[in-house]
N, C-alpha and C positions, 0 to 999 in steps of 0.2 A: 382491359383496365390496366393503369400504370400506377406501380406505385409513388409517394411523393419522392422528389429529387432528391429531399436528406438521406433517404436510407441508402441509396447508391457511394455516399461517400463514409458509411461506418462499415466499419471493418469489426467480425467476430474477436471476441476475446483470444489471443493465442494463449494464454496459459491454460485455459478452459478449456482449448480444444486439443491441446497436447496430452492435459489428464485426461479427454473423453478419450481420444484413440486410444491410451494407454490404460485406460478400464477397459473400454474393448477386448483390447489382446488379451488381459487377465482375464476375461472373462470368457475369452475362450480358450483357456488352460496354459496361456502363455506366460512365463516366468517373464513379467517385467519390474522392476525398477522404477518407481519415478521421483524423480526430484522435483517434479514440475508445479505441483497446486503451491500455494500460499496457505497453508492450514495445519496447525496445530495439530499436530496426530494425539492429544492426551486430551482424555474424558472432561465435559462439563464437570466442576466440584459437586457433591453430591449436596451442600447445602445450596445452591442456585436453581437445580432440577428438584427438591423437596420444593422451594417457594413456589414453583411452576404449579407442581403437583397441588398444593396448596391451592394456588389460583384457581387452579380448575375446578377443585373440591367446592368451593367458596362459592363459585357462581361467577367468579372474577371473567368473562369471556363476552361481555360485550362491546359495543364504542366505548371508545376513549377520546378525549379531546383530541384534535385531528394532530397537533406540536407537540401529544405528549399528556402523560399524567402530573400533574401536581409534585405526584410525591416521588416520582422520576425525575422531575427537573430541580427539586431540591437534593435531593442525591448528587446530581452533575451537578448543582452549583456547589456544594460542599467539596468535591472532589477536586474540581477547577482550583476551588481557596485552597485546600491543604495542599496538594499535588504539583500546581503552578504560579502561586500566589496571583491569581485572578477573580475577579471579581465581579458579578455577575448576576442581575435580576430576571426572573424568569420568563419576560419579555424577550430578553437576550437570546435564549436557550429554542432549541427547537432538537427533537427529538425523531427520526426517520427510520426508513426501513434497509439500517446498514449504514457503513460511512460511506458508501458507493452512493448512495440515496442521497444523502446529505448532498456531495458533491456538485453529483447532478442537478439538484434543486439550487443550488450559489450558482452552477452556470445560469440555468432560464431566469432566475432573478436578476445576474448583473449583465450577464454578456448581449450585445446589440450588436446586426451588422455591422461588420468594418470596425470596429473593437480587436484589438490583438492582448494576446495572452501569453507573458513570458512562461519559459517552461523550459528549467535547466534539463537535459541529457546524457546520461540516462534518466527517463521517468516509467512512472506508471501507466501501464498499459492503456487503462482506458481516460487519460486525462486528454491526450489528443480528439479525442475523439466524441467527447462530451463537449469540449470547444466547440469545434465545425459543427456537431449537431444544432447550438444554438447561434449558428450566423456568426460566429467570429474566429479570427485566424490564429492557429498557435505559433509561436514565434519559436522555432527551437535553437536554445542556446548551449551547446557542444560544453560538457566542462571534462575536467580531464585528473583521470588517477594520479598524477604527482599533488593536486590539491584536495585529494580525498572527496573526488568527486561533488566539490560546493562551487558553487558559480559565482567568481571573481568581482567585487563591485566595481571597478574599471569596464569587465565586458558585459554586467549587467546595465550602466549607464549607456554603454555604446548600441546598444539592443534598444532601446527605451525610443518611443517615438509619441505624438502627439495624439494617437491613436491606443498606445496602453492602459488596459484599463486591470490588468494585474498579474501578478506572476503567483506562481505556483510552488511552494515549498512542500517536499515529504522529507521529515525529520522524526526519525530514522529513515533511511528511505529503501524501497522496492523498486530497482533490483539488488543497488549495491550494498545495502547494510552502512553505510557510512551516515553521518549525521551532523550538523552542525552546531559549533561550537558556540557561546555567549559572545566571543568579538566577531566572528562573522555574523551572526547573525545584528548584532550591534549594527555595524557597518551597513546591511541588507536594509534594515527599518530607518535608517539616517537619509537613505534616497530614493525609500518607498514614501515619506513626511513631504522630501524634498523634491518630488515629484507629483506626486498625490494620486499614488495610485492604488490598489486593496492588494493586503498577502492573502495567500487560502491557504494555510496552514493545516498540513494536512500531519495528525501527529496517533496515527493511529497505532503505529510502534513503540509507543512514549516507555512505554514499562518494561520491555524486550531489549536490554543492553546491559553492555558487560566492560570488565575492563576498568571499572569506574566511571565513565563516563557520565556528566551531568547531564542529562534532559532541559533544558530550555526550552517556555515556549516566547514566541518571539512576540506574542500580546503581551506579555509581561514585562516589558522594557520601556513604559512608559506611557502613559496616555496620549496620546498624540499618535500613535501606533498603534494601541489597541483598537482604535475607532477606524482603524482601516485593515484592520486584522479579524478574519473568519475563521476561527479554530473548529476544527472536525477530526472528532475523534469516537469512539465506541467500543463496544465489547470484547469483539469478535476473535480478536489474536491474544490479547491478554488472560482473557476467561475460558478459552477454548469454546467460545460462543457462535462459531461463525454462521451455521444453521439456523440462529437465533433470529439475527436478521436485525439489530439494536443499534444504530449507531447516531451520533447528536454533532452538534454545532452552536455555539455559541459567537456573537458580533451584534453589530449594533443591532438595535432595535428594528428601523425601517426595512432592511434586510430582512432580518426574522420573521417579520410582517411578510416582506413578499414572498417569501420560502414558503411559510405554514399555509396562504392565500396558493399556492402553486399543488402545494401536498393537498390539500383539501380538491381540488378536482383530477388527482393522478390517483393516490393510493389510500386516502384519507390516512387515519390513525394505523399506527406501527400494532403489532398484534397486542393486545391487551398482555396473556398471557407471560409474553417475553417480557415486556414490561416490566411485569413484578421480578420477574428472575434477575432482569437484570441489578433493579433496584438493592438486590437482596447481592449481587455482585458486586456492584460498590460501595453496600454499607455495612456486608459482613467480613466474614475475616476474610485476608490480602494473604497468608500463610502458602496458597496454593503457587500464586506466582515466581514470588522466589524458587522455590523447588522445579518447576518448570523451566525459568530461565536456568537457572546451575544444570541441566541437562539439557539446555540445548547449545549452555556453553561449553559443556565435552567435545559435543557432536561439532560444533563450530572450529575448535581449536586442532580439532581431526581431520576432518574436511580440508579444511586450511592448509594445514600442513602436508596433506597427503597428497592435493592439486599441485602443489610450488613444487613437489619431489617428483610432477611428470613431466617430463623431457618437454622445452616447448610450452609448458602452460605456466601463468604465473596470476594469482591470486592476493590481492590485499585484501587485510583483516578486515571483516565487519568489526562494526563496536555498534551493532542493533538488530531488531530486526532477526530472522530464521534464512536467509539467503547468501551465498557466496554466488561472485559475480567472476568467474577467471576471464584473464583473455587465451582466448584459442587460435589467435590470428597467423600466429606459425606455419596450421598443419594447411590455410587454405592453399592452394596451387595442389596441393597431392591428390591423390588418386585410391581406389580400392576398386579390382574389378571391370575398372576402365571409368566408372565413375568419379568426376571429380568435384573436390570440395573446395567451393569457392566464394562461402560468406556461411553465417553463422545457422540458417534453415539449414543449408543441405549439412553441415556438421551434424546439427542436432539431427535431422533424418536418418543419417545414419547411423547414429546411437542407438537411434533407438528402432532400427532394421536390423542394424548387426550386434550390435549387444543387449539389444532389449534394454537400455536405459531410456526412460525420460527425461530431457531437462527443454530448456527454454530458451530460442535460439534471441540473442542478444539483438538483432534487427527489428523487435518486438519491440526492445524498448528505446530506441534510438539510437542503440551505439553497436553497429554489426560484427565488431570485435569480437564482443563478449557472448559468455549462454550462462543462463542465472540456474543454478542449481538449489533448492531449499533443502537446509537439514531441518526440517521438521515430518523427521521419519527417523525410524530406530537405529542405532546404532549398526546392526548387522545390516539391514539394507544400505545404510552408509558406507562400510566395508565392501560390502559385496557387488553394489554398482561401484564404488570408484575403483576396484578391481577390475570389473566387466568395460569403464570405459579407460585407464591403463592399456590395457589390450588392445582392445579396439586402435585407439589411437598411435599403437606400436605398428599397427598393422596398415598404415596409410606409407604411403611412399610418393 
């Protein structure tokens, strides 16, 4: 028996399997370090875990409309009005299991063979790979740290072919923390109108920024654009939800339609339970967030500072998002042992052989430069691995 041909061209999550190895070691009494998951290391609010608890009390634990509850997508639509001045009927709204879920349901809904998908670089791991799974090609478009990592509307038009059928924004984004501005993103929606082709606005980091920075989402800049704009967003980073498994999307209607018709024969309805928690996440008190981000903006402006002071690595600032992106590109040619390092895996390999750190070799997510580190871990594990890879990396030659 053979498996189908699509599974031969998906590739396992690398941050997923960088934290399994490095559960592993810990777990068999190995001192490691990781920098590598995407997760919030601070507790669910205890008021979102009481509404759970509630739930359960209640009897609340059966089917739910397969896009969602009722009083969940009035929650999202309220939060969409206050949060991004959009606007939004519950048609609109579909409600899945994660914003990874959502995602994946905009590809089976829009993408068709021989379809191609912009997809500026660095991205998100698994955005490649939700394309090809549904028959269409990612187009990757290279953008570069002098422009804080946004993709140029010059080399987005030059990318654009009659075959485009849409690009991909993460704002804030995963790996680098960088985020787009209201005139870029201005510019972006002037030749996605003038093209006609859909954003997938991926803004699951919206509430995770610092520095002042305004959050734009790029549906908001006029109708004309929001009727080609997919906004996905959800719990999981903001709430310390990510177990939860919550995440929604809002676009036009017919979309919506084929998404919920898509979820109704994969996973039906999102768990009931989370459901209410989450509800109770976006319509209770916001007090948790703030205090979470002001401590990961410590841990951020630490990290930061303390990469650019090793010989050879140099780091710009996020302004979102839990992630520093350095380039390491220096230490490739060297050696350790007779092994040599020669792009961003065997770096991170050896972090995490010889210093027991975890991080995330940048060829993951398009740009082999780089290895994405997450401060969303303690302060002393902070110090103590960037200590352990200081070292490490004195010791390459």
């Amino acid at each position: 028996m053979r498996l189908s041909k699509k599974t031969y061209s998906v590739k396992p999550s690398p941050t997923l399997a960088i934290d399994a190895k490095a559960k592993s070691l810990k777990a068999s009494g190995v001192d490691v370090i990781s920098f590598g998951v995407g997760e919030p290391d601070f507790d669910t609010p205890e008021n979102i875990k009481e509404a759970a608890i509630k739930a359960i009390r209640s009897g609340f634990t059966k089917y739910t409309p397969v896009g969602g509850t009722d009083e969940l997508k009035t929650a999202i639509i309220e939060k969409l009005k206050k949060d991004n001045g959009l606007i939004y009927e519950k048609n609109e709204i579909i409600v899945s299991c994660g914003a990874k879920h959502c995602l994946y349901n905009i590809a089976e809904a829009l993408y068709d063979a021989g379809d191609e998908v912009i997809l500026p670089a660095p991205y998100w791991v698994s955005y490649p790979d939700q394309i090809v799974l549904n028959g269409a090609a990612p187009v990757m478009v290279k953008t570069e740290e002098g422009n804080s990592f946004k993709i140029k509307p010059e080399i987005l038009e030059a990318n654009l072919s009659k075959k485009t059928k849409a690009l991909i924004l993460n704002s804030p984004s995963n790996p680098t923390g960088l985020a787009y501005d209201r005139k870029s993103l201005e510019a972006i929606a002037e030749i996605a109108v003038k093209h006609d082709f859909y954003i997938i606005s991926d803004e699951i980091y919206e509430k995770l920024i610092y520095d002042g920075f305004e959050h734009v989402s790029i549906a908001s800049l006029g109708d004309e654009i929001k009727q080609r704009t997919l906004v996905v967003n959800g719990i999981s980073k903001s709430y310390a939800m990510t177990g939860w498994r919550i995440g929604f999307a809002a676009g036009p209607k017919d979309i919506i339609n084929a998404m919920t018709n898509i979820q109704s024969q994969s996973t039906s309805n999102p768990t009931s339970i989370s459901q209410k928690a989450a509800v109770e996440a976006l319509t209770g008190t916001q007090d948790f967030i703030s205090k979470m981000v002001s401590e990961f903006d410590k841990r951020r402006k630490y990290m930061v500072e303390r990469l650019n002071n090793i010989k050879g690595v140099s780091c710009i600032k996020p302004v979102g998002a839990f992630y520093a992106f350095p380039n390491v590109s220096s230490y490739y040619g060297r050696s350790f042992k007779g092994n040599s390092i020669k792009s961003s895996m065997d770096l991170s390999t050896y972090l995490l052989d010889e210093a027991k750190v975890a991080v995330v070799p940048g060829a993951a997510f398009g740009d082999d430069r780089y290895i994405r580190l997450s401060y969303a871990t303690s302060m002393e594990n902070i110090q103590k691995g960037l200590d352990r890879i200081e070292s490490a990396l004195s010791n390459l030659k």
